[in-house]
ROFIKE-555734 format. One record per residue: residue in three letters; x negated, z, y of N, C-alpha, C in turn. Coordinates in steps of 0.001 Angstrom, whole numbers, padded with zeros to 6 digits, always signed. Each point is the difference from the previous one (the first is absolute). Layout:
BEGIN
ALAXZYXZYXZY/...
//
This chain:
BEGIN
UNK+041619+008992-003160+000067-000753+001266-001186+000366+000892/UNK-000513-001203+000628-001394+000458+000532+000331+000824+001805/UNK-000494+000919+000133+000152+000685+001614-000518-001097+001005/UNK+000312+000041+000854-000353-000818+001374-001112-000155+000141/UNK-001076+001099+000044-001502+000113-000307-000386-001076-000997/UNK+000436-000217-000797-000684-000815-001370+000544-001368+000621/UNK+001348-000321+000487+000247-001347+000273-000874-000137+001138/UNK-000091+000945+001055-001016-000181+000868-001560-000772-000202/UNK-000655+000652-001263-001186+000276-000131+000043-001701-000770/UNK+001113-000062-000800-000216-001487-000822+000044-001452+000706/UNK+000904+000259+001214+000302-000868+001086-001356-000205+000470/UNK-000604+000881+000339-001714+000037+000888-000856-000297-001006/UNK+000141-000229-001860-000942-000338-001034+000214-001307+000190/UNK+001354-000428-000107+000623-001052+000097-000584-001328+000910/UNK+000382+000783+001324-000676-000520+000893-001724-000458-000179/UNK-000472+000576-000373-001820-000243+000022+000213-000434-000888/UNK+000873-000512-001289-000090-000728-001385-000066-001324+000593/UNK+000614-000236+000651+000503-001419+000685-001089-000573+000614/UNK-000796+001079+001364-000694-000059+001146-001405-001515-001454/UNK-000412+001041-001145-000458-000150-000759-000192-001541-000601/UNK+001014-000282-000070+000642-000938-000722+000137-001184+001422/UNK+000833+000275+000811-000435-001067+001059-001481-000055+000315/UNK-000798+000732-000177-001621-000224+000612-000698-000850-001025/UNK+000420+000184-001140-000329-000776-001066+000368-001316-000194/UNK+001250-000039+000967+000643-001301-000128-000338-001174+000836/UNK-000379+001038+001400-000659-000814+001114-001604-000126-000334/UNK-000664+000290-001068-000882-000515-000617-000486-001260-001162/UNK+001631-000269+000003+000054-001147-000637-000237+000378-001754/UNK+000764+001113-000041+000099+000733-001578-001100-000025-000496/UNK-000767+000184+000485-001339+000551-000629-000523+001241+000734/UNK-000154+001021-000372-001177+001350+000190+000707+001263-000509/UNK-000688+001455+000632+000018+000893-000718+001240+000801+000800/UNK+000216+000902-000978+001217+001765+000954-001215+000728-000642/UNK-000526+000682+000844-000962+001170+000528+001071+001061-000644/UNK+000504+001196-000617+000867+000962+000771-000405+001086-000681/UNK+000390+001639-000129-000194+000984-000934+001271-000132-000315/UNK-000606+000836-001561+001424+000295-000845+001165+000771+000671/UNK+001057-000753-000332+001021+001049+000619+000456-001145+000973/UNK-000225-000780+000600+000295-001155+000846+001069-001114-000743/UNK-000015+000090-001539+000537-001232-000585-000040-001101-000436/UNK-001330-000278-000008-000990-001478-000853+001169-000496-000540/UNK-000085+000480-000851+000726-000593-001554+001633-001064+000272/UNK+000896+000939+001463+000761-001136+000599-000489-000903+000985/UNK-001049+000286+000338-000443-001280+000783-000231-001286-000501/UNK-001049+000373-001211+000061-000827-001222+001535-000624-000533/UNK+000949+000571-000071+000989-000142-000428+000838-001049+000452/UNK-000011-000026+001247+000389-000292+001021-000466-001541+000493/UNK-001444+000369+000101-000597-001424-000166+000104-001289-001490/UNK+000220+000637-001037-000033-001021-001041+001835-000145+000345/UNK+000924+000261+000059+001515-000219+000156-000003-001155+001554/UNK-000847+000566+000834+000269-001105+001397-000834-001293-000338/UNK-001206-000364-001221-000526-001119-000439+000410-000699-000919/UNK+000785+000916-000991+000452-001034-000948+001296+000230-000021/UNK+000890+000945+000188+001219-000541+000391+001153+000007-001259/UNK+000790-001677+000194-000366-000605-001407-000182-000467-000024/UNK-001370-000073-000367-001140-000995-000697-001152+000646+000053/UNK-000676-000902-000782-001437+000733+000354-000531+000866-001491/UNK-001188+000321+000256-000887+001053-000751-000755+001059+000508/UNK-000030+000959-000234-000754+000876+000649-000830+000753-000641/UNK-001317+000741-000062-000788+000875-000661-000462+001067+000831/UNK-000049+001050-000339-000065+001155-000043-001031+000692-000432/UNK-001377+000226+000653-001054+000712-001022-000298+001627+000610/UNK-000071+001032-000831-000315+001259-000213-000762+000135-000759/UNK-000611+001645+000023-000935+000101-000524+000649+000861-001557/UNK+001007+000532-000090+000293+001191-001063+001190-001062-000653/UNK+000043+000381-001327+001733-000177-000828+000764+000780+000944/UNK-000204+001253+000004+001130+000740+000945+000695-001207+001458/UNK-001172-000318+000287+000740-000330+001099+000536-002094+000024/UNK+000068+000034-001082+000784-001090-000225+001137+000167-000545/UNK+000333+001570-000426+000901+000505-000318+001056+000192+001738/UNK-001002+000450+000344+000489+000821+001478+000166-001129+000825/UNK-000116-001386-000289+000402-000815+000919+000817-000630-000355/UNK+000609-000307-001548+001426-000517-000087+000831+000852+000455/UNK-000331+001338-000285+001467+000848+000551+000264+000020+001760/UNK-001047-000391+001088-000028-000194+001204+001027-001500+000267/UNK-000372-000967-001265+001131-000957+000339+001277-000039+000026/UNK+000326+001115-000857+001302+000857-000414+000307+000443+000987/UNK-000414+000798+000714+000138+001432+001276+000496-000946+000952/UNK-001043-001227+000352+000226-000417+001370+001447-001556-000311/UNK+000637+000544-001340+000866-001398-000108-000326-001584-000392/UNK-002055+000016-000677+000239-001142+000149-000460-000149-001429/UNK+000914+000546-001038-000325+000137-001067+000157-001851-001134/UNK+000622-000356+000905-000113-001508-000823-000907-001308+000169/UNK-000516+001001+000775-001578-000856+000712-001043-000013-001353/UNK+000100+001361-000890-001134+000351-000867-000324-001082-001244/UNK+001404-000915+000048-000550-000849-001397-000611-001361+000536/UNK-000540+000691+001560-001230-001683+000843-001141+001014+000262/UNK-000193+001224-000680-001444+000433+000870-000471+001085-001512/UNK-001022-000792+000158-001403+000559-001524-000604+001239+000840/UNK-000082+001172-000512-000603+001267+001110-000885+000005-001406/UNK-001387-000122+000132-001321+000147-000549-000833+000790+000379/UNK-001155+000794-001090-000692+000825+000526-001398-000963+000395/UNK-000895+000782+000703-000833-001210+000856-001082-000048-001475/UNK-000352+001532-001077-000869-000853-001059+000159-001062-001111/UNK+001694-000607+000704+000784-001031-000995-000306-001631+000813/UNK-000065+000428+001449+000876-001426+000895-001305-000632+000278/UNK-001133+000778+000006-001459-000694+000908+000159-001388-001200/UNK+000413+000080-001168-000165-001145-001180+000425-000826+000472/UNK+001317-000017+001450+000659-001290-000117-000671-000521+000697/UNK+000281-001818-000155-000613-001051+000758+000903-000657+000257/UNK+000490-000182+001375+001172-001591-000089+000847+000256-000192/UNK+000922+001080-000187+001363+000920-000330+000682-000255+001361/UNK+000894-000869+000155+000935-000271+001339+000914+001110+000500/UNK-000009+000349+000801+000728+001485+000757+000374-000453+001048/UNK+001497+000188+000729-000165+000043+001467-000761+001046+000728/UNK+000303+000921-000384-000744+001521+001040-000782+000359-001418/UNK-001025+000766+000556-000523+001218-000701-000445+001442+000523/UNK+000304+000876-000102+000317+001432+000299-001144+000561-001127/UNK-000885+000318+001024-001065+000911-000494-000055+001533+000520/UNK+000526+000869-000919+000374+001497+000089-001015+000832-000117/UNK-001175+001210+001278-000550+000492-000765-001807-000988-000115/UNK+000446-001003+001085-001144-001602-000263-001592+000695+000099/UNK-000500+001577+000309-001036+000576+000100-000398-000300-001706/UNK+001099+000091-000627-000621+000054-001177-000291-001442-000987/UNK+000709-000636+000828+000194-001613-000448-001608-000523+000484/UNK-000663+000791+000491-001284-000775+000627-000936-000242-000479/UNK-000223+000722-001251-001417+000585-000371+000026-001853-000435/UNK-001593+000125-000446-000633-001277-000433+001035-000984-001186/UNK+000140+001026-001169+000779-001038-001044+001244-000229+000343/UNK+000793+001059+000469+001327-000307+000465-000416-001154+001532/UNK-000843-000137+000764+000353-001156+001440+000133-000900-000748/UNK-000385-000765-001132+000024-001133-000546+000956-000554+000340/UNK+001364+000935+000183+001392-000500+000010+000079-000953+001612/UNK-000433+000661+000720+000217-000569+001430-001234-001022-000434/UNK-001228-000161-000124-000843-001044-000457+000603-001149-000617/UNK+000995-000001-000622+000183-001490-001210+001807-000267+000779/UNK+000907+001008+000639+000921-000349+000447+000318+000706+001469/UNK+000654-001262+000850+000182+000315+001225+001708-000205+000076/UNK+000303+000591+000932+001743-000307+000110+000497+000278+001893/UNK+000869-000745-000434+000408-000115+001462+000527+001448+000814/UNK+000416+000669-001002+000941+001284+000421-000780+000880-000953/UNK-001056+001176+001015-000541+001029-000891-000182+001104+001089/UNK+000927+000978-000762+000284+001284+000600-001143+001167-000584/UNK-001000+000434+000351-000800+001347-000371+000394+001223+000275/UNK+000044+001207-000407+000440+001420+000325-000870+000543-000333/UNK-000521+001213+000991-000718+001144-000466+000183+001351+000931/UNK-000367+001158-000393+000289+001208+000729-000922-000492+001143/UNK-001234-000145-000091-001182-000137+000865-000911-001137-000143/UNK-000632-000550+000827-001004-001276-000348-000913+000594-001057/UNK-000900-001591-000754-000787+000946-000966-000882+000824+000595/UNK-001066+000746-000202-001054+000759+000820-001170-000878-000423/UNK-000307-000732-000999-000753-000901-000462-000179-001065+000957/UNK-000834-000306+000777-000549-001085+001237+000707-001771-000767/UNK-000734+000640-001898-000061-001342-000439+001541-000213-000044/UNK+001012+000836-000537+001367-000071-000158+000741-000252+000707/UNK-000059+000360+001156+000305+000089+001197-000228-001572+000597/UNK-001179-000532-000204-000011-001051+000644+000800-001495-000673/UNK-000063+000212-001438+000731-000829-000497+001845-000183+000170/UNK+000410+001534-000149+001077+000383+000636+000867-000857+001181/UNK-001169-000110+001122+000301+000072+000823-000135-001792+000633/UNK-000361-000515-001111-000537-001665-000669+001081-000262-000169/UNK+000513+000341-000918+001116-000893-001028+001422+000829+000983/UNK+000261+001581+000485+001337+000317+000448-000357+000584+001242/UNK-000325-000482+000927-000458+000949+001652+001243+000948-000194/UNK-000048+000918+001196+000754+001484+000021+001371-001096+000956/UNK+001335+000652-000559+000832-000638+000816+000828+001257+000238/UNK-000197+001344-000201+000651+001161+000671-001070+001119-000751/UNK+000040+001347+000958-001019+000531-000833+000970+001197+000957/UNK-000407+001658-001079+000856+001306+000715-000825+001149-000705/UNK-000137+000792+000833-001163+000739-000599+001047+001311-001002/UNK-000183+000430-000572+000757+001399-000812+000099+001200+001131/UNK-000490+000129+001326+000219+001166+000895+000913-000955+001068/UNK+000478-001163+000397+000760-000807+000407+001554-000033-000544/UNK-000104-000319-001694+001371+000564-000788+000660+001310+000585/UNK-001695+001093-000351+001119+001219+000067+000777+000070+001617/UNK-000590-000234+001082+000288-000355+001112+001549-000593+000413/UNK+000124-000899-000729+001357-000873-000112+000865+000558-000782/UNK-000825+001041-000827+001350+001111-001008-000047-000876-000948/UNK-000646-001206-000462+000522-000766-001137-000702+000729-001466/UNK-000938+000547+000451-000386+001338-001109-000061+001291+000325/UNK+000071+001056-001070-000053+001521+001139-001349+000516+000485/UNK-000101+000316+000676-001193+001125+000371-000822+000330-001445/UNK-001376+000375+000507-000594+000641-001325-001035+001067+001134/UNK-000337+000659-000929-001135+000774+000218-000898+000430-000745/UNK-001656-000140-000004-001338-000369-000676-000524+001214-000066/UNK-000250+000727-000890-001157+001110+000253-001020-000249-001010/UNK-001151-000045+000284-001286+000012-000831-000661+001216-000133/UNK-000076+000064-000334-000615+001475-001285-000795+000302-000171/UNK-001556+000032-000391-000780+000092-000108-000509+001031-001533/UNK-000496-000640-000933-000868+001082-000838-001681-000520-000416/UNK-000097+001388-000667-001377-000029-000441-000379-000001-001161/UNK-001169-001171-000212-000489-000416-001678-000504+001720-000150/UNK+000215+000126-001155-000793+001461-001115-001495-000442+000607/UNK-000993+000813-000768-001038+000099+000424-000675-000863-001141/UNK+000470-000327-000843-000580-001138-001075+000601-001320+000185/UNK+001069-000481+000973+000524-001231+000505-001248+000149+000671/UNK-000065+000943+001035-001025-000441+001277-001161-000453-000521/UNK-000804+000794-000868-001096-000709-000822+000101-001173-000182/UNK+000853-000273-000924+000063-001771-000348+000219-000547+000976/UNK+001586+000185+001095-000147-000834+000657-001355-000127+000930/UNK-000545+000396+000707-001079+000144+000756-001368-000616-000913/UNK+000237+000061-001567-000969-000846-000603+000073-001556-000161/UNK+001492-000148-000029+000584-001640+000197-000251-000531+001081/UNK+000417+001077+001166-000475-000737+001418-000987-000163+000058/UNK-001085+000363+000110-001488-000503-000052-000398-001532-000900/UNK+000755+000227-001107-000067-001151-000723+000313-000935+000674/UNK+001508+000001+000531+000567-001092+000823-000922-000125+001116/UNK-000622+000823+001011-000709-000080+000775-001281-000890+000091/UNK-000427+000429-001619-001208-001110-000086-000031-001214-000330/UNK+001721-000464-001372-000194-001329+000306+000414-000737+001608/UNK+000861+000471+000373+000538-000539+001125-001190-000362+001089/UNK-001371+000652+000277-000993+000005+000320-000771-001678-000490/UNK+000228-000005-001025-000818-000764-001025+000540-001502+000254/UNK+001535+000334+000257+000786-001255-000075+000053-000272+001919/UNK-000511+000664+000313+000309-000230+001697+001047+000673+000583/UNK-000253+001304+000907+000608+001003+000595+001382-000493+001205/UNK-000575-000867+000213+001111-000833+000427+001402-000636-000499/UNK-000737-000843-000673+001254-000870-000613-000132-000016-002147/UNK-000594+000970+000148-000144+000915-001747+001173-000754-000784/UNK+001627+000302+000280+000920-000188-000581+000197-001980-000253/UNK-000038-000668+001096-000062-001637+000006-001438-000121-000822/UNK-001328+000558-000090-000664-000687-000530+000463+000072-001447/UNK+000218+001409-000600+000375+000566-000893+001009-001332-000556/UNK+000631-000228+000481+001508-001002-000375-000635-001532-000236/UNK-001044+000027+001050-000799-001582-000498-000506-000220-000954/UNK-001137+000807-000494-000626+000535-000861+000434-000055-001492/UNK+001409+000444+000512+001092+000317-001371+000366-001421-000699/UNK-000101-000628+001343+000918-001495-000466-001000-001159-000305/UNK-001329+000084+000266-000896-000862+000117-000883-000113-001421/UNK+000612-001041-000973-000738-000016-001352-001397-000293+000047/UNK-000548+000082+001339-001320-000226-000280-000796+001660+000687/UNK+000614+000828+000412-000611+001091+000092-001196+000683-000751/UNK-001210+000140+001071-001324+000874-001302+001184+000991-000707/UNK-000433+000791-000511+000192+000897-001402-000022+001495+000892/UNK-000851-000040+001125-000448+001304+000524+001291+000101+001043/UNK+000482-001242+000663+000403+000124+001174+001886+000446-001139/UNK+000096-000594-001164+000851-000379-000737+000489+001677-000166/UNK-000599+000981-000190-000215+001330-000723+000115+000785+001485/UNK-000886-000004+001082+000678+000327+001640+001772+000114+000104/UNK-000071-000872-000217+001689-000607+000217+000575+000885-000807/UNK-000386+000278-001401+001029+000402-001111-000348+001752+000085/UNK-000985+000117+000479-000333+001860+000173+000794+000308+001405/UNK-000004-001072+000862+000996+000168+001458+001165+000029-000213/UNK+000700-000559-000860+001099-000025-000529+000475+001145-000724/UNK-000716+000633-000667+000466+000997-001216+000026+001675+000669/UNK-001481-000310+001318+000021+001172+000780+001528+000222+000592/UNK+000477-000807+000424+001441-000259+000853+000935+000743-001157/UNK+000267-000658-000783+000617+000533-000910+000007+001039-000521/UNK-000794+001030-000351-000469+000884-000639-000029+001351+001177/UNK-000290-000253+001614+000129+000454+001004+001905+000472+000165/UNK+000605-000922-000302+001122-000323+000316+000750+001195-001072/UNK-000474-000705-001122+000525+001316-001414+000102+001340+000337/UNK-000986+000090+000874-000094+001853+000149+001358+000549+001095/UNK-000328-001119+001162+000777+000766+000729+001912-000301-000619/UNK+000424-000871-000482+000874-000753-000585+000270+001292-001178/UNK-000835+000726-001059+000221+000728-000980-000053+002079+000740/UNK-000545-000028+001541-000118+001048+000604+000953+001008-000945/UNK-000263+001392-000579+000193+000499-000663+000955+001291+000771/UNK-000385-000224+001703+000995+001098+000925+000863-001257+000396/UNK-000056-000865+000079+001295-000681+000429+001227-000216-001086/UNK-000670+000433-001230+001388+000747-001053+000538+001111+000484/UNK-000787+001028+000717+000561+001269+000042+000556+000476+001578/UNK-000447-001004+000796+000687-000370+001423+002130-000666-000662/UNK-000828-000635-000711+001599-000948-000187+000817+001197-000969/UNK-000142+000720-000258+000436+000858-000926+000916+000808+000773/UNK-000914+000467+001571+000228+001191+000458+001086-000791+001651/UNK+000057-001235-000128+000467-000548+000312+001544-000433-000270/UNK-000277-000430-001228+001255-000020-001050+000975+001144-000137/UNK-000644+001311+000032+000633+001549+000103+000608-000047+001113/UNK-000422-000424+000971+001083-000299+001646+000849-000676+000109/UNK-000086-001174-000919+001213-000832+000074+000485-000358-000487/UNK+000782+001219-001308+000542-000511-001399+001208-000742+000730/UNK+000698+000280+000758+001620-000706-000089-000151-001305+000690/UNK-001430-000378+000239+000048-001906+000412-000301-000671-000885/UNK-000058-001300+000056-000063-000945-000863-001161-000623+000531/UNK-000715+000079-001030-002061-001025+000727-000025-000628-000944/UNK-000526-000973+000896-000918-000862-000742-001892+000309+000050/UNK-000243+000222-000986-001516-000099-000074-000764-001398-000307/UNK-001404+000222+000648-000516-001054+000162-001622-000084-000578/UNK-000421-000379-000778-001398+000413-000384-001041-001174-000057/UNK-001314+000678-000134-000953-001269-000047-000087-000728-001379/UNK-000018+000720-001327-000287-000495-001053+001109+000547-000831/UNK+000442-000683-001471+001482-000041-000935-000759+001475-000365/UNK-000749+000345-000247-000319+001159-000993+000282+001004+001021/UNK-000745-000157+001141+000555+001477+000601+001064+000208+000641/UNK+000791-001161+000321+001878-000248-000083+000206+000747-000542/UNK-000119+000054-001964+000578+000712-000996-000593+001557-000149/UNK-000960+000163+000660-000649+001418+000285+000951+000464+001268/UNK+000093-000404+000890+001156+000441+001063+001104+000330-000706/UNK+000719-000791-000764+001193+000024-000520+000222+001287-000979/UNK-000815+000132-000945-000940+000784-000615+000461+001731+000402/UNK-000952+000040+001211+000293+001127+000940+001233+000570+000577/UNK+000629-000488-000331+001853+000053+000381+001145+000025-000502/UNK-000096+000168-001923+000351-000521-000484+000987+001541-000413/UNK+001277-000500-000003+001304-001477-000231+000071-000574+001014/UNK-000353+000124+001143+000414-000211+001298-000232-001497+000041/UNK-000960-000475+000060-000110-001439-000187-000626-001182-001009/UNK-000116-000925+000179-000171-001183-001083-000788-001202+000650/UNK-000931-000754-000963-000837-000473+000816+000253-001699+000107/UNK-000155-000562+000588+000364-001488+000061-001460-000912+000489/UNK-000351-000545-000733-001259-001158-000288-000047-001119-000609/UNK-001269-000833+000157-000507-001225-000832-000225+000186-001472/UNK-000301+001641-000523+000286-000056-001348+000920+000608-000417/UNK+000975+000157+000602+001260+000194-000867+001052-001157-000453/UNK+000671-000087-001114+000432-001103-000090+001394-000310+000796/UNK+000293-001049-000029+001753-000469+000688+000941+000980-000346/UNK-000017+000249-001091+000968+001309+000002-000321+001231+000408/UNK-001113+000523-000397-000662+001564+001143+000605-000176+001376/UNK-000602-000898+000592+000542-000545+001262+001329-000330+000281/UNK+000944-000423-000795+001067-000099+000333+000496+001667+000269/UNK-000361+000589-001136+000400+001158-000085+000092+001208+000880/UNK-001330-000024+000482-000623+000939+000975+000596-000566+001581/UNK+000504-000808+000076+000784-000684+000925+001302+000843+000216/UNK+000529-000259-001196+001422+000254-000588+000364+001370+000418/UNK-001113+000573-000549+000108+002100-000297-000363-000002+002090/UNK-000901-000657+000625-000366+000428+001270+001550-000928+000939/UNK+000690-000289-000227+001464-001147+000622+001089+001544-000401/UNK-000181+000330-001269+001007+000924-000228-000011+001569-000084/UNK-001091+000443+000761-000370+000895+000530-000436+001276-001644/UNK-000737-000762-000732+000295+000663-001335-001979+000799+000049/UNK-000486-000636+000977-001186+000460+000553-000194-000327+001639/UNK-001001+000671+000696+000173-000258+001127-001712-000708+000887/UNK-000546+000281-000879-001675-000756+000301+000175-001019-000811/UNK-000438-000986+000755-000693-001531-000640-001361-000279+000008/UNK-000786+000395-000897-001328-000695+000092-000293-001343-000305/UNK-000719-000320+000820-000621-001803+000142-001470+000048+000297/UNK-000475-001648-000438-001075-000026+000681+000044-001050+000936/UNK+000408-001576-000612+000031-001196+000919+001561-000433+000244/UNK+000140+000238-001286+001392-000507-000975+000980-000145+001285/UNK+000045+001099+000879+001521+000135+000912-000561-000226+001100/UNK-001095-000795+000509-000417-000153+001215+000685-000916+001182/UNK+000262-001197-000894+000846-001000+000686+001261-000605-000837/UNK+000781-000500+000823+001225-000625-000377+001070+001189-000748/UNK-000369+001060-000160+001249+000848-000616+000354+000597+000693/UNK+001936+000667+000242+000545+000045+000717+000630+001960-001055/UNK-000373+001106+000302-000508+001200-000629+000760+001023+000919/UNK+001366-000435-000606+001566+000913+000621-000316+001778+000133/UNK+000618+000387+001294-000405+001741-000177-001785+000520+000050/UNK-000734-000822+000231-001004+000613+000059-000305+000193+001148/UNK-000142+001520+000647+000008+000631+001651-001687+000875+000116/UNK-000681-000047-000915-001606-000117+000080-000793-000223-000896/UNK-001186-000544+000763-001398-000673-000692-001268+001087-000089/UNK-000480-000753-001211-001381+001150+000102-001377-001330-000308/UNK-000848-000255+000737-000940-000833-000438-001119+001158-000322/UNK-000373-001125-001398-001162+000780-000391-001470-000439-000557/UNK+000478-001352+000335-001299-000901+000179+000116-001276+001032/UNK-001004-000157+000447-000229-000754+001250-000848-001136-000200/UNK+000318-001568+000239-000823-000856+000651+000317-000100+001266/UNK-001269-000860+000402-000184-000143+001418+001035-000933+000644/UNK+001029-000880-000893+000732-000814+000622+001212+000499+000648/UNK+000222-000400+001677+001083+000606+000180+001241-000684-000645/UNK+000268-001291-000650+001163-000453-000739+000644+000973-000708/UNK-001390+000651-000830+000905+000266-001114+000278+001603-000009/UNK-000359+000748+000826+000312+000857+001405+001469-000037+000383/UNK-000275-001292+000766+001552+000273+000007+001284-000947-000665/UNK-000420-000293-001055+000722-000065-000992+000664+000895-000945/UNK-000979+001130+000157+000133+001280-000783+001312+000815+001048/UNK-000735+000335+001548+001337+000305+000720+001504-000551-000349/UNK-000588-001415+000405+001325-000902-000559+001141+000762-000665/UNK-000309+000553-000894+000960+000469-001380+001042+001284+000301/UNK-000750+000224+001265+000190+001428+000317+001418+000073+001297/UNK-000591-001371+000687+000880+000081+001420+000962-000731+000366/UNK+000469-000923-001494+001017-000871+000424+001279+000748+000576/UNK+001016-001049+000865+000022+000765+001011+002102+000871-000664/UNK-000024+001651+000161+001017+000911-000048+000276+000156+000787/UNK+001169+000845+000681+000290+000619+001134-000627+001598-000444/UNK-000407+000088+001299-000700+001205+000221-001035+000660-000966/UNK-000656-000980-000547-001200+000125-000912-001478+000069+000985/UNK-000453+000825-000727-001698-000360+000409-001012-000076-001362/UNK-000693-001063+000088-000723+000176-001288-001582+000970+000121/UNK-000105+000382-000949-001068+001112+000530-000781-000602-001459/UNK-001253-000114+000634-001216-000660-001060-001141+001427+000514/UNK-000509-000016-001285-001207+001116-000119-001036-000930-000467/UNK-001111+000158+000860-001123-001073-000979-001085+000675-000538/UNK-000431+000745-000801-001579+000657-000787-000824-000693+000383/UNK-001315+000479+000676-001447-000885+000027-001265+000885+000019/UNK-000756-000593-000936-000812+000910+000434-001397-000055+000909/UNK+000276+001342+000418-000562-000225+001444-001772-000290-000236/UNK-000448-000410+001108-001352-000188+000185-000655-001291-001087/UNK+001133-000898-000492-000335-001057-000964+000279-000819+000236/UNK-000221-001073-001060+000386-001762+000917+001562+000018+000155/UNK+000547+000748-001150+001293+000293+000140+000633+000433+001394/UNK-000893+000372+000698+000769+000654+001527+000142-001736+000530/UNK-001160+000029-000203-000349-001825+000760+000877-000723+000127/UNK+000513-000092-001601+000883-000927-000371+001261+000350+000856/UNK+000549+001294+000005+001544+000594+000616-000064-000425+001288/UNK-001048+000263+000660-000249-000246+001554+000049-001475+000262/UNK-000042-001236-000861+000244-001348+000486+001283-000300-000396/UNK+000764+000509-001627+000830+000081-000698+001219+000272+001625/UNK-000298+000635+000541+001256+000622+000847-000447-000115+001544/UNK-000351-001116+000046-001082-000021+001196+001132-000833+001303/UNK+001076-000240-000657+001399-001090+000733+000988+001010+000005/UNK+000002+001131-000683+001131+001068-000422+000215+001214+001247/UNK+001422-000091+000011-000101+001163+001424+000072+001374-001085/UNK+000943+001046+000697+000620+001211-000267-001034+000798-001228/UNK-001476-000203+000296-000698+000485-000758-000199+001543-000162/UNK-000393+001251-000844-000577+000933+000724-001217+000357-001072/UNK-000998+000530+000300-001435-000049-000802+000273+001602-000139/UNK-000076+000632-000971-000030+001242-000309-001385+000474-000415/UNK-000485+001364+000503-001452+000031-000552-000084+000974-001032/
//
């Protein structure tokens, strides 16, 4: 039976589910819910395809994962409107951009940051509909994404993730960033990559380096010289990124880390699948790693053993970023960083949906004096309850 607190806290989710949903409505069923995880997308969505089609009607549903076409029939279940499901196709978006002319009353785009990129817009390109609902934690950060976004679904409620915790509709968290240092043969390389990057970026224009870089990329008539700029600007990034992403003390930070907090349950967070499984690696029985190359069953598995407390670390890299819902987990450890705050706090996300008397406590690794700091400092640049450790 839920305590007063929880009916409290669901009444006030409740409430902004609606606020949501009428703003959308007085938009004439078209635009976006802005919200962070932990707010409830998935019934808003829910909610909206049951008040359009009713009975009648069709509805579609696009996400980005199998998981979470999994995770959205069972939301039709939860919220009672389980006989709605044999009028609504829930598709992943590298399946639906194919359709053309496919009649829907509503369409519910889950997650629509990811629905944007070039091959997947096709979908909004070849079909328009009267009733189209978008969701995302945060607008894209992409000018270009963003603007199309904001084309086809303007914002019809938007709530920032330090607003939730505010309203109690998620718990409290608290951020500490960390700081380590590359070995003295990272520093070499890296400091030999940066220069690299330094000089194409020079080459390509110190300014706007990255857009020319992207023109360049796309333009079949590019010289050969400007063609090779682009692709050495590119690889510097990458290869820059490897070092601090593979940092060889941010194994032994997380280690000594891990020794402090055997009796919680974390989720880990990394830049690349290999050094996921090198984290995991370092800990071992303690935890199990969860990725893009493990198969459906690894993954089911490592799920399974981290749900039934048969290990207590989860390593990831992208895999658990969005749309999964990751019972008992009371701290985070990031251990690789892009610059986007989405997926930032998407990663929180996992951490702070909302308990009574929980606080989620996220640890983030960076290493210091690199682009990697760069990145943390825009990454969390909307984020309160920070503290910078030196």
């Amino acid at each position: 039976m839920e305590s007063i607190v929880t009916q409290k806290i669901n009444q006030i989710r409740d409430k902004e589910q609606r606020k949501a949903l009428n703003n959308w409505a007085k938009q004439g069923f078209v635009g976006s819910v802005i919200a962070g995880t932990g707010f409830g997308k998935s019934r808003v969505g829910v909610l909206a395809v049951n008040h359009v089609i009713k009975d009648k009607g069709k509805a579609l549903i696009l996400v980005p994962t199998v998981q979470l076409q999994e995770q959205f029939k069972d939301e039709f279940a939860k919220w009672g409107f389980e006989d709605c499901l044999d009028r609504v196709d829930i598709l992943c978006y590298q399946t639906a951009y194919k359709l053309i002319g496919e009649s829907y009353n509503i369409v519910v785009c889950d997650e629509v940051h990811l629905g944007l990129s070039p091959e997947y817009r096709k979908f909004f390109k070849y079909n328009m509909y009267d009733n189209l609902l978008c969701m995302t934690a945060t607008p894209p950060e992409e000018e270009e994404y963003k603007e199309i976004l904001y084309k086809i679904a303007p914002i019809a409620y938007s709530i920032t993730l330090d607003k939730c915790v505010k309203l109690g509709i998620v718990s409290p968290y608290q951020i500490e960033c960390i700081p380590v240092k590359l070995t003295l043969v990272e520093q070499i390389n890296y400091k030999q990559i940066n220069n690299k990057f330094v000089q194409w970026k020079y080459q390509l224009g110190q300014f706007n380096a990255f857009d020319n870089a992207k023109l360049i990329m796309s333009n079949k008539n590019a010289l050969p010289q400007e063609k090779q700029a682009a692709i050495q600007f590119y690889k510097s990034i990458r290869d820059r990124k490897k070092i601090v992403d593979f940092a060889a003390n941010k194994i032994t930070m997380f280690k000594e880390i891990f020794k402090q907090n055997k009796d919680k349950k974390i989720l880990v967070f990394s830049g690349a699948n290999d050094f996921t499984d090198k984290l995991c690696a370092s800990i071992t029985p303690y935890a199990v790693s969860y990725h893009s190359k493990k198969t459906k069953k690894q993954k089911e598995a490592a799920l399974e053993s981290f749900k039934d407390d048969t290990i207590n670390v989860l390593c990831s890299t992208k895999a658990l970023n969005q749309g999964f819902d990751v019972p008992n987990a009371n701290m985070g450890i990031i251990c690789g960083i892009t610059s986007k705050s989405l997926s930032m706090i998407q990663r929180i996300g996992r951490l702070i949906r909302f308990q009574e008397d929980k606080i989620g406590k996220i640890v983030i690794l960076y290493v210091k004096d690199s682009q990697e700091e760069k990145w943390l400092k825009n990454a969390v640049r909307n984020l309160s309850n920070i503290v910078w450790k030196k």
